[in-house]
C-alpha positions, 0 to 999 in steps of 0.5 A, a space after each residue: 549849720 544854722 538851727 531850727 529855731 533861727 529858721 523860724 521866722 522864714 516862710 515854708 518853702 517846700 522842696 520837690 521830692 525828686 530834686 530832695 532825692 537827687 540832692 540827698 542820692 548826691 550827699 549819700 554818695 560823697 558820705 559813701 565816699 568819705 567812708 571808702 577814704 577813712 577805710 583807705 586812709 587807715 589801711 595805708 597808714 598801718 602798713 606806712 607803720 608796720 615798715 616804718 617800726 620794721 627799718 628802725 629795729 633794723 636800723 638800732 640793730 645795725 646801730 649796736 653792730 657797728 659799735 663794734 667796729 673802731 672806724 664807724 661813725 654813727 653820724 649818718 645811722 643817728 641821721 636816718 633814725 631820727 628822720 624815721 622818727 620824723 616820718 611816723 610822726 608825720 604820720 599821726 596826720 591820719 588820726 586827725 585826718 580821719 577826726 576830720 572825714 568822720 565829722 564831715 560824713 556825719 554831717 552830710 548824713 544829718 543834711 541828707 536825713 533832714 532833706 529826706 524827712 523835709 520832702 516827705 513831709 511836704 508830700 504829705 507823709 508823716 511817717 517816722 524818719 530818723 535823722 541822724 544829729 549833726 555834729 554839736 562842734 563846727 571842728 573836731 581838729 583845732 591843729 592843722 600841722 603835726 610838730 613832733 611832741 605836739 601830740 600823742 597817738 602812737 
């Protein structure tokens, strides 16, 4: 996003009120949006976790069991652990992705804001319009892959 000083030198050039809120009614709704997929993003995510911790208890469980018997082969019981252990690791995604969503709703909400006291002004009102500040960092996430051991969240 481009400051305000860098703007300095370009002529004032007034946006109509109505198309400022139709773009800032537009910037809200996707906001709005983001917001309702974080809350979906987190709800699905948990409930990923909550069965995926359950099946591996009862997978260590079965595990100890079937120590117990002389032909068992823990080959495929070592397999379908360590691909479960994969599977929440794939899941620590959701903390970046939900990094990634909050940055870009925050960003929209500064544009929006902007917008709204840029258009109020050009009609003449003064009146005091909080903005809410754009995000200092253009990225929060650097990574764009989950490798198991890459990172820590769980």
């Amino acid at each position: 996003m481009v400051d305000q000083p860098a703007l300095s030198h370009l002529p004032d050039l007034a946006v109509p009120t109505l198309l400022a809120a139709d773009l800032q009614d537009h910037l809200m709704t996707a906001s709005n949006d983001l917001d309702r997929l974080q809350r979906l993003l987190h709800d699905a995510t948990e409930t990923l976790l909550t069965h995926f911790h359950s099946a591996n208890e009862q997978m260590d469980a079965l595990k100890h069991l079937a120590q117990d018997v002389a032909a068992f082969d823990p080959a495929p019981l070592e397999q379908m652990l360590s691909d479960l252990r994969g599977a929440v690791t794939a899941l620590q995604f959701q903390d970046m992705a939900s990094q990634l969503i909050s940055h870009t709703d925050r960003r929209l909400r500064s544009c929006a804001d902007r917008l709204a006291r840029d258009a109020l002004a050009a009609d003449g009102d003064t009146g005091f319009v909080p903005i809410e500040p754009p995000p200092l960092r253009p990225n929060p996430v650097t990574q764009d892959e989950v490798d198991a051991g890459s990172i820590e969240l769980f």
